[in-house]
C-alpha positions as a Markdown table, in Angstrom:
| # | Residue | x | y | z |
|---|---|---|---|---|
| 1 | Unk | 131.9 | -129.4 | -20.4 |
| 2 | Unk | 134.1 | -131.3 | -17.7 |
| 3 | Unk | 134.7 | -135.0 | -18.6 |
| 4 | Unk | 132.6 | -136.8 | -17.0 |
| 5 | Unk | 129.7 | -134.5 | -16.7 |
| 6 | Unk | 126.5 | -136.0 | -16.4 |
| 7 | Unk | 122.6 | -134.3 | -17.4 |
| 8 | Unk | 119.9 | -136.1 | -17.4 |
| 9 | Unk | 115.9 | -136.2 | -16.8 |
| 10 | Unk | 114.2 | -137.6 | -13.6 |
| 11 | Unk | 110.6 | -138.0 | -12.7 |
| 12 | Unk | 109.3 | -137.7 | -9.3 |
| 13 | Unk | 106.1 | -139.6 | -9.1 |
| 14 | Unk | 103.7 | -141.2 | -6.8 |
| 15 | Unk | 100.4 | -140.9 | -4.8 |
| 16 | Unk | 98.7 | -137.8 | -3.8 |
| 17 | Unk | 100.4 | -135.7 | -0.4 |
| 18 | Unk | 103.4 | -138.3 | -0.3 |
| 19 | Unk | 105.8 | -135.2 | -0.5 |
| 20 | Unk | 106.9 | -135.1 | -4.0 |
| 21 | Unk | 106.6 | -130.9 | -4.7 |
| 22 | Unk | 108.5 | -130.9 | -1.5 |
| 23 | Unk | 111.0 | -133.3 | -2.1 |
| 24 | Unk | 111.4 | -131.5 | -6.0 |
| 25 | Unk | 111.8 | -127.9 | -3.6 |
| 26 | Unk | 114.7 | -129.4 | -1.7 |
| 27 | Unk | 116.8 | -130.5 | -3.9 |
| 28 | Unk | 116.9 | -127.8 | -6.6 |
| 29 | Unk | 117.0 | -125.8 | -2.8 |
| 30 | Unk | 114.3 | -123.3 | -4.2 |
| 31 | Unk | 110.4 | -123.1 | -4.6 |
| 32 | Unk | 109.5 | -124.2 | -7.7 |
| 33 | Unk | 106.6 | -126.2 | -7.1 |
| 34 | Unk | 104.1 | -125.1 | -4.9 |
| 35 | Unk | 102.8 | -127.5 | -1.3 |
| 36 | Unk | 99.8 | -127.9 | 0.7 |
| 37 | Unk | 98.1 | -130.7 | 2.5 |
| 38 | Unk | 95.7 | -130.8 | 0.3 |
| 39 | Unk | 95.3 | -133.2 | -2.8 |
| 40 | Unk | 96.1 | -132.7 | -6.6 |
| 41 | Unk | 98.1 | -129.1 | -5.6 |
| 42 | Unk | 100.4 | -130.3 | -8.2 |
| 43 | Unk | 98.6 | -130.1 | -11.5 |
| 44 | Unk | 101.0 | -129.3 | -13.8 |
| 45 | Unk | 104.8 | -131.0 | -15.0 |
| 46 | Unk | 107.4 | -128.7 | -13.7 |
| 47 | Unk | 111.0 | -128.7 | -14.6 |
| 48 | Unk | 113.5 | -128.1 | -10.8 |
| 49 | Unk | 117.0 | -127.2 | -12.2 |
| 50 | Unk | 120.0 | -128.5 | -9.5 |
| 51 | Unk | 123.5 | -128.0 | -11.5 |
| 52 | Unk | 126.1 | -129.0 | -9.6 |
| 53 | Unk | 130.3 | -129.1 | -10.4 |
| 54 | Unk | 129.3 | -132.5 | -11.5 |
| 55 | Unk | 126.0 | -133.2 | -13.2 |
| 56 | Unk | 123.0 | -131.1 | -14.2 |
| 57 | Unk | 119.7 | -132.9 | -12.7 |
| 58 | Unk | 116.1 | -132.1 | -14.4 |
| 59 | Unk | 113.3 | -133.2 | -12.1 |
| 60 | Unk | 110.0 | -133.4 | -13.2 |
| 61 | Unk | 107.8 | -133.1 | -10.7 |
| 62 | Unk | 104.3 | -134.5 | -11.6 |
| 63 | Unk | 101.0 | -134.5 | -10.5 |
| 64 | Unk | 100.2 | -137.5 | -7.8 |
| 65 | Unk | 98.0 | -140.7 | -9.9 |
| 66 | Unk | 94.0 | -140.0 | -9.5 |
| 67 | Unk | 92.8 | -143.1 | -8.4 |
| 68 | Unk | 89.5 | -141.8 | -7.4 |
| 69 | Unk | 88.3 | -139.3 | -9.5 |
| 70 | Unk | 87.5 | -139.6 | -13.3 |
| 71 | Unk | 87.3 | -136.5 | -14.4 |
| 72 | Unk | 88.5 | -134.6 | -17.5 |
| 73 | Unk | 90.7 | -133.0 | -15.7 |
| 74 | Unk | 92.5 | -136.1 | -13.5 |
| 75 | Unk | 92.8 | -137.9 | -17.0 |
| 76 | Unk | 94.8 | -134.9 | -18.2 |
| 77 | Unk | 96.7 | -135.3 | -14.7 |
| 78 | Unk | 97.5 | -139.1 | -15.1 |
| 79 | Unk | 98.5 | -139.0 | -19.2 |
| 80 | Unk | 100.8 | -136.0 | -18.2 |
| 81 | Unk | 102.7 | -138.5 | -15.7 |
| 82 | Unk | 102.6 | -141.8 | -18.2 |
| 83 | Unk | 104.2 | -139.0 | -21.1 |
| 84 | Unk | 106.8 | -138.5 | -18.7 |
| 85 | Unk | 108.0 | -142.0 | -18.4 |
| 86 | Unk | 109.8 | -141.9 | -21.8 |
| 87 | Unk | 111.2 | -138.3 | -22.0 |
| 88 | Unk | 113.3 | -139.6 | -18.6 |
| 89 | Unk | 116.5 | -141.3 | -17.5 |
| 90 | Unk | 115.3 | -142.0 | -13.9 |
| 91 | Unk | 112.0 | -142.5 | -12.0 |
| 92 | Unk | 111.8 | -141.7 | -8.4 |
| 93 | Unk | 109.0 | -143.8 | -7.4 |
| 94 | Unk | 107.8 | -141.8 | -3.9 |
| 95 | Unk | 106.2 | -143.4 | -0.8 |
| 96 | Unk | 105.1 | -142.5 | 2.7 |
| 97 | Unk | 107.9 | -144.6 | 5.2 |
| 98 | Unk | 105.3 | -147.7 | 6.4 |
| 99 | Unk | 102.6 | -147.0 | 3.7 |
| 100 | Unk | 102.2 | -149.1 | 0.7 |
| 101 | Unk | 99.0 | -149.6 | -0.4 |
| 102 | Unk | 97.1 | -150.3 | -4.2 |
| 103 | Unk | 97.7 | -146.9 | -5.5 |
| 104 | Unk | 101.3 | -147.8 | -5.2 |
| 105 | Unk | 100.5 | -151.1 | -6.7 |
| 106 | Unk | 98.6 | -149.5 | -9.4 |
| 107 | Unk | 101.9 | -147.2 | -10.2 |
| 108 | Unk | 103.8 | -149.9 | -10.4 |
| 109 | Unk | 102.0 | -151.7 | -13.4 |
| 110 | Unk | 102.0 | -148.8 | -15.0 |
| 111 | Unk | 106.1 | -148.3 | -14.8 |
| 112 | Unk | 108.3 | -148.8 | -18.2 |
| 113 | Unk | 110.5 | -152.0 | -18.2 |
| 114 | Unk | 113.7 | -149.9 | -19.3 |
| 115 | Unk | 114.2 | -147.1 | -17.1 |
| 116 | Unk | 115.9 | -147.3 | -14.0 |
| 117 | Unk | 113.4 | -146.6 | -11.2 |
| 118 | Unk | 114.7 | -145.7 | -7.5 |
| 119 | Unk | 112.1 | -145.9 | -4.8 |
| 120 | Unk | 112.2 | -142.8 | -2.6 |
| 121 | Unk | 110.9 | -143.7 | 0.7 |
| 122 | Unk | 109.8 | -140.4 | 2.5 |
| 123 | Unk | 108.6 | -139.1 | 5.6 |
| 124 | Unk | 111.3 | -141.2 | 7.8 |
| 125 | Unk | 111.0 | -138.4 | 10.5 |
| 126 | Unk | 107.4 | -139.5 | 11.4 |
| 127 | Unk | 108.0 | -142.9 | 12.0 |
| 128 | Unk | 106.9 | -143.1 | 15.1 |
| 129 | Unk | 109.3 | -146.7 | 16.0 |
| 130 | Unk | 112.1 | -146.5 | 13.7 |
| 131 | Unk | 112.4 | -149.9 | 14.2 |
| 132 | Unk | 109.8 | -150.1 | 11.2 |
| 133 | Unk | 111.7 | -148.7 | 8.5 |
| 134 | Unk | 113.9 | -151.8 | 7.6 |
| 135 | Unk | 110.9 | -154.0 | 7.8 |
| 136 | Unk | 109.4 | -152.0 | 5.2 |
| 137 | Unk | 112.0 | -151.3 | 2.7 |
| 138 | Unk | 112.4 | -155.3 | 3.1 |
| 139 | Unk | 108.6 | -155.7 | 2.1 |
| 140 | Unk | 108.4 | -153.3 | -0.7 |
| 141 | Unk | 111.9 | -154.6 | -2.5 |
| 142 | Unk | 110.7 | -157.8 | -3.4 |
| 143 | Unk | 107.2 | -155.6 | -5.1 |
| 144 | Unk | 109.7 | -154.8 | -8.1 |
| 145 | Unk | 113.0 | -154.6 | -9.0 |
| 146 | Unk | 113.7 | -151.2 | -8.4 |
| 147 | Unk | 117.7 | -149.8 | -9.1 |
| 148 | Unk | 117.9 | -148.8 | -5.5 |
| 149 | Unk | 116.4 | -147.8 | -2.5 |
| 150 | Unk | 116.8 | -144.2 | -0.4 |
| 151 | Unk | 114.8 | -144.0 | 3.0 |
| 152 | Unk | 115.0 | -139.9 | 3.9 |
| 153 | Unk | 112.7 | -136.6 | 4.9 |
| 154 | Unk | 112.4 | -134.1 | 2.4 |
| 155 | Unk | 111.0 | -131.8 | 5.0 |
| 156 | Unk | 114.1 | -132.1 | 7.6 |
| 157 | Unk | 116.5 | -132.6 | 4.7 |
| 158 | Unk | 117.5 | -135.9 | 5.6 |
| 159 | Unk | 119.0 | -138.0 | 2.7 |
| 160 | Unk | 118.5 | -135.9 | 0.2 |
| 161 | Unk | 122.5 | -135.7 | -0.2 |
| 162 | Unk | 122.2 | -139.6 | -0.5 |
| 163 | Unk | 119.8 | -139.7 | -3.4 |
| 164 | Unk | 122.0 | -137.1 | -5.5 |
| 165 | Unk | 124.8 | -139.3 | -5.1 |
| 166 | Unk | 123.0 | -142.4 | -6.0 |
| 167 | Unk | 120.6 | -141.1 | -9.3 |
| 168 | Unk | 124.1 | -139.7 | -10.6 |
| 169 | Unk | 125.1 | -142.9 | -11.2 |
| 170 | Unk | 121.8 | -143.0 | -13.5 |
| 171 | Unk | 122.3 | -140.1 | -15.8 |
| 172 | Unk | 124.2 | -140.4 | -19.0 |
| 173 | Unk | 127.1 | -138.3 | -19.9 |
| 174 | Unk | 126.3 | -134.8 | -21.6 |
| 175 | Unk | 126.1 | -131.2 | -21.9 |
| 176 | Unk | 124.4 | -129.4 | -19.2 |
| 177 | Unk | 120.7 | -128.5 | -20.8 |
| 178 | Unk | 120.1 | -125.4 | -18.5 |
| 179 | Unk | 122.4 | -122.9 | -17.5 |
| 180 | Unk | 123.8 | -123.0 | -14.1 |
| 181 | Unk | 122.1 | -120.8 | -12.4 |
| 182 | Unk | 118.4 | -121.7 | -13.7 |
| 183 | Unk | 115.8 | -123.4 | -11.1 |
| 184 | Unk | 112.8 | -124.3 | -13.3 |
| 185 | Unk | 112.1 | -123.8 | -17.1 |
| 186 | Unk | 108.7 | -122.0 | -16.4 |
| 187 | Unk | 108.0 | -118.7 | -16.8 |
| 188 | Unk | 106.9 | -115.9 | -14.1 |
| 189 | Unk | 103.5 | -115.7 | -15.5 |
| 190 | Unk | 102.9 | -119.7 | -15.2 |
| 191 | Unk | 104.7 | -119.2 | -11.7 |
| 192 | Unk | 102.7 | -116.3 | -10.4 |
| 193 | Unk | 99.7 | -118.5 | -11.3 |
| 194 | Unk | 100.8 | -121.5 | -9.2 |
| 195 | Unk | 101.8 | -119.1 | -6.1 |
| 196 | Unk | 98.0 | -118.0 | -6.3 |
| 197 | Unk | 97.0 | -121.5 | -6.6 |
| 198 | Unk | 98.8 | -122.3 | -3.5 |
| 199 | Unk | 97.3 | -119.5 | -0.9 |
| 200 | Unk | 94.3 | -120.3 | -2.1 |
| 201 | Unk | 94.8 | -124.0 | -0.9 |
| 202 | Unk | 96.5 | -122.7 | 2.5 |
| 203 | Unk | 93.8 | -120.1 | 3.4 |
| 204 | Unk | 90.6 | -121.9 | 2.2 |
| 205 | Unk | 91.5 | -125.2 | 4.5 |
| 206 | Unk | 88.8 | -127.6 | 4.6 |
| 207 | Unk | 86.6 | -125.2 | 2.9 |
| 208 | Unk | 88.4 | -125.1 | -0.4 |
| 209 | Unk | 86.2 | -126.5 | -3.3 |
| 210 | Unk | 87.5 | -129.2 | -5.5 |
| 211 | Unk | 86.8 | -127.0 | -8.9 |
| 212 | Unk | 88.9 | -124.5 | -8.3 |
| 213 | Unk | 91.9 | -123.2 | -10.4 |
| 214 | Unk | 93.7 | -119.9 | -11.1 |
| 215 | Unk | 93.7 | -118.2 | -15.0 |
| 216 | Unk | 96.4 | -115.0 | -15.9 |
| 217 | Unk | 94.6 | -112.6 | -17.9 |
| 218 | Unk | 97.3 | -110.2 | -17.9 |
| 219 | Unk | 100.9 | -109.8 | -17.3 |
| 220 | Unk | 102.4 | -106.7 | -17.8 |
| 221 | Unk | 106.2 | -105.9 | -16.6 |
| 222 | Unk | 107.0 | -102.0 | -16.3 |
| 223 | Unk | 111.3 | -101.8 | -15.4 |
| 224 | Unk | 111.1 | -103.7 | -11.5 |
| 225 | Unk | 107.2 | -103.4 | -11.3 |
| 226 | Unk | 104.7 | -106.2 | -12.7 |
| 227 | Unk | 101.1 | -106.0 | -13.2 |
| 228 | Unk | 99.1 | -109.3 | -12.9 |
| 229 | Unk | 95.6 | -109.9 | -13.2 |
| 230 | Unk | 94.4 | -113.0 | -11.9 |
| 231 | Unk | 91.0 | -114.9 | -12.1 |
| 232 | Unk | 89.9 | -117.2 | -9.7 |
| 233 | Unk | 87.7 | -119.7 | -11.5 |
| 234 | Unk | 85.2 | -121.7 | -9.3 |
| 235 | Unk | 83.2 | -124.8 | -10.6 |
| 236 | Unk | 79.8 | -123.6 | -8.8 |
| 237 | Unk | 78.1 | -120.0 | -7.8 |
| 238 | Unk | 78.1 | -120.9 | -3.8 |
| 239 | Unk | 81.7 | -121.4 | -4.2 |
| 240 | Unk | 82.3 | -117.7 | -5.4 |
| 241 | Unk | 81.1 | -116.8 | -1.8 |
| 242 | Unk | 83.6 | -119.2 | -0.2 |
| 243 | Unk | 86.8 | -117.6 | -2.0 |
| 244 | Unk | 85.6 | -114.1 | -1.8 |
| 245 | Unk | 85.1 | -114.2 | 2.0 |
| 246 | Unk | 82.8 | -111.8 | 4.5 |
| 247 | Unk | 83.3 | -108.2 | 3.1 |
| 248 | Unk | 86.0 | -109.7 | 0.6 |
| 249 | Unk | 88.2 | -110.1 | 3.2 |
| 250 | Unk | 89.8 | -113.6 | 2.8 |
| 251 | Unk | 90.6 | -112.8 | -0.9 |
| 252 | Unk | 92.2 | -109.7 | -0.1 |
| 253 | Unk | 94.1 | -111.6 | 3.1 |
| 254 | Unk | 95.0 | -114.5 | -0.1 |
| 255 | Unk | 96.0 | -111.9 | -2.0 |
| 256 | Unk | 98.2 | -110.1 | -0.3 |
| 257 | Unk | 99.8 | -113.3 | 0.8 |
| 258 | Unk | 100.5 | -114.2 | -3.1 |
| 259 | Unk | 101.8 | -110.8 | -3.6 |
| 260 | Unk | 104.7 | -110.6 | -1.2 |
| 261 | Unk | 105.4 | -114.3 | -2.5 |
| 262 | Unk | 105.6 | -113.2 | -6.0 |
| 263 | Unk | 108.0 | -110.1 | -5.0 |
| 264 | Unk | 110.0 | -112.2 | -3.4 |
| 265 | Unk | 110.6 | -114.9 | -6.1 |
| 266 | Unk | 110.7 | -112.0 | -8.9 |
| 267 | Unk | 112.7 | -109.8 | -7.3 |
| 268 | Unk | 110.4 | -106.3 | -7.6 |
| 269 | Unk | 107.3 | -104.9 | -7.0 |
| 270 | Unk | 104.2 | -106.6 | -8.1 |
| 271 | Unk | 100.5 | -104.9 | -8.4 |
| 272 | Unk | 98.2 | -108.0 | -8.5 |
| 273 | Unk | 94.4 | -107.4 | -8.9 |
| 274 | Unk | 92.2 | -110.3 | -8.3 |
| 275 | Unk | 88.3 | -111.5 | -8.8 |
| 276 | Unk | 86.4 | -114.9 | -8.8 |
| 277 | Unk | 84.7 | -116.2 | -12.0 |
| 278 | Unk | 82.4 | -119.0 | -12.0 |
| 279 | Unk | 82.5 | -121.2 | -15.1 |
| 280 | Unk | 80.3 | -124.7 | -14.2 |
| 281 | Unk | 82.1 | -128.3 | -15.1 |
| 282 | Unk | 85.7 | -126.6 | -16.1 |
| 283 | Unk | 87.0 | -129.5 | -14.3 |
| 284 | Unk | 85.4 | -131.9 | -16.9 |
| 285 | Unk | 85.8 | -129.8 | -20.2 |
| 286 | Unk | 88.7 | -130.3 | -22.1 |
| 287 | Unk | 88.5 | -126.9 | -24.2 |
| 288 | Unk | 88.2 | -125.4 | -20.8 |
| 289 | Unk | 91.3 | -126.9 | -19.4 |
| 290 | Unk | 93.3 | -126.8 | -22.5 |
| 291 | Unk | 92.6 | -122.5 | -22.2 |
| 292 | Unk | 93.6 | -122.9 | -18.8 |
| 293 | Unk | 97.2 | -124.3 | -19.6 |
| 294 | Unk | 96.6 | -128.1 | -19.4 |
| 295 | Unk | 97.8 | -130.3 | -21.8 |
């Protein structure tokens, strides 16, 4: 270890859509979590590796708070963020540049007293008079005492140099966890599953039912090649329709999609074979969810 190495454990939290998954893909500068436009895309903690010739940074991107919905499955999503807090050396509070509403007030009763929190205040690009910003990061300092403060744009890449250099600061001295090369602690099945997940949020739009989730049954790897079988589980019969598409065309279209994603992340050839399942109230069963991966 070089003296002076530092590894440490920080969260990315916050609301629903405010770019964390993004901000989490930028700075490890690979996919590991998967985006849409759509709410709850993240459902799951995921470990971003970024090892540098200084420091080894853990992010934990989390699922966004559920203010809204009460569900089995939003519990799970909230309890996995509060676990979080004290496995952590840093919280990276995230907010839309000139939004702050109750759901950040919420998250902010709900943050530990003894970890440093920086609030990361995205989306500076679509500030439509920049004249605002200041303004704002005035207004939301005196909410809470937060360690510091890092306007910047995940998307462009803007400050994201910035906030290495200042959560540094925040991690205590140690041996790198990860090696260096390693982006995420999950494996290719978990991550095949999300890249399904995700062109199945991109190509359903507007249309795209709220009990929806992806389940592995198989995962074979043969040398380069890997065989995946994938359910699509839907909450309701009319929604099997929806995913499947006229003549199965919009599965095979989301399909194909996932599968040149999935090469292209594992590195080989991958056979996936896909069909939709229905299986009424997963959403609010917790045996249901727990066989589905959440804890």
């Amino acid at each position: 270890m070089t003296p002076g190495f530092r590894t440490g454990y920080l969260a990315i939290i916050g609301r629903p859509n405010v770019g964390k998954s993004t901000l989490t893909n930028r700075l490890v500068g690979a996919k590991v979590s998967i985006t849409s436009k759509k709410a709850q895309t993240t459902r799951h903690r995921i470990h971003g590796v970024l090892t540098t010739d200084d420091a080894q940074f853990v992010f934990v991107d989390t699922p966004g708070f559920q203010m809204a919905h009460k569900n089995a499955l939003n519990r799970l999503m909230n309890r996995s963020v509060t676990s979080t807090f004290a496995d952590v050396d840093v919280i990276l509070l995230v907010v839309e540049a000139g939004n702050w509403g109750s759901g950040e007030s919420e998250i902010l009763r709900m943050l530990p007293a003894d970890t440093p929190v920086v609030l990361v205040i995205n989306k500076i690009d679509r500030l439509v008079d920049k004249s605002e910003l200041l303004p704002f990061m005035a207004k939301v300092s005196a909410l809470h005492e937060f360690a510091d403060l890092v306007p910047l744009s995940a998307e462009k890449g803007l400050g994201t140099d910035e906030l290495l250099r200042t959560v540094a600061a925040y991690l205590p001295e140690g041996d790198p966890v990860f090696a260096a090369d390693d982006i995420t602690d999950r494996s290719e099945r978990f991550m095949a599953s999300e890249i399904l997940r995700e062109k199945l949020f991109r190509n359903l739009g507007e249309e795209l039912p709220y009990g929806i989730a992806v389940e592995i049954e198989k995962f074979e790897q043969e040398g380069d090649l890997r065989r995946i079988h994938a359910a699509v589980i839907v909450d309701r019969a009319g929604h099997r329709a929806i995913v499947i598409g006229k003549g199965g065309e919009r599965m095979k279209r989301i399909s194909t999609d996932a599968r040149k994603e999935m090469e292209t992340l594992f590195g080989g050839k991958v056979w996936l074979e896909t069909w939709v399942k229905v299986k009424g109230g997963w959403a609010d069963d917790e045996r249901a969810l727990k066989s589905l991966g959440y804890d």
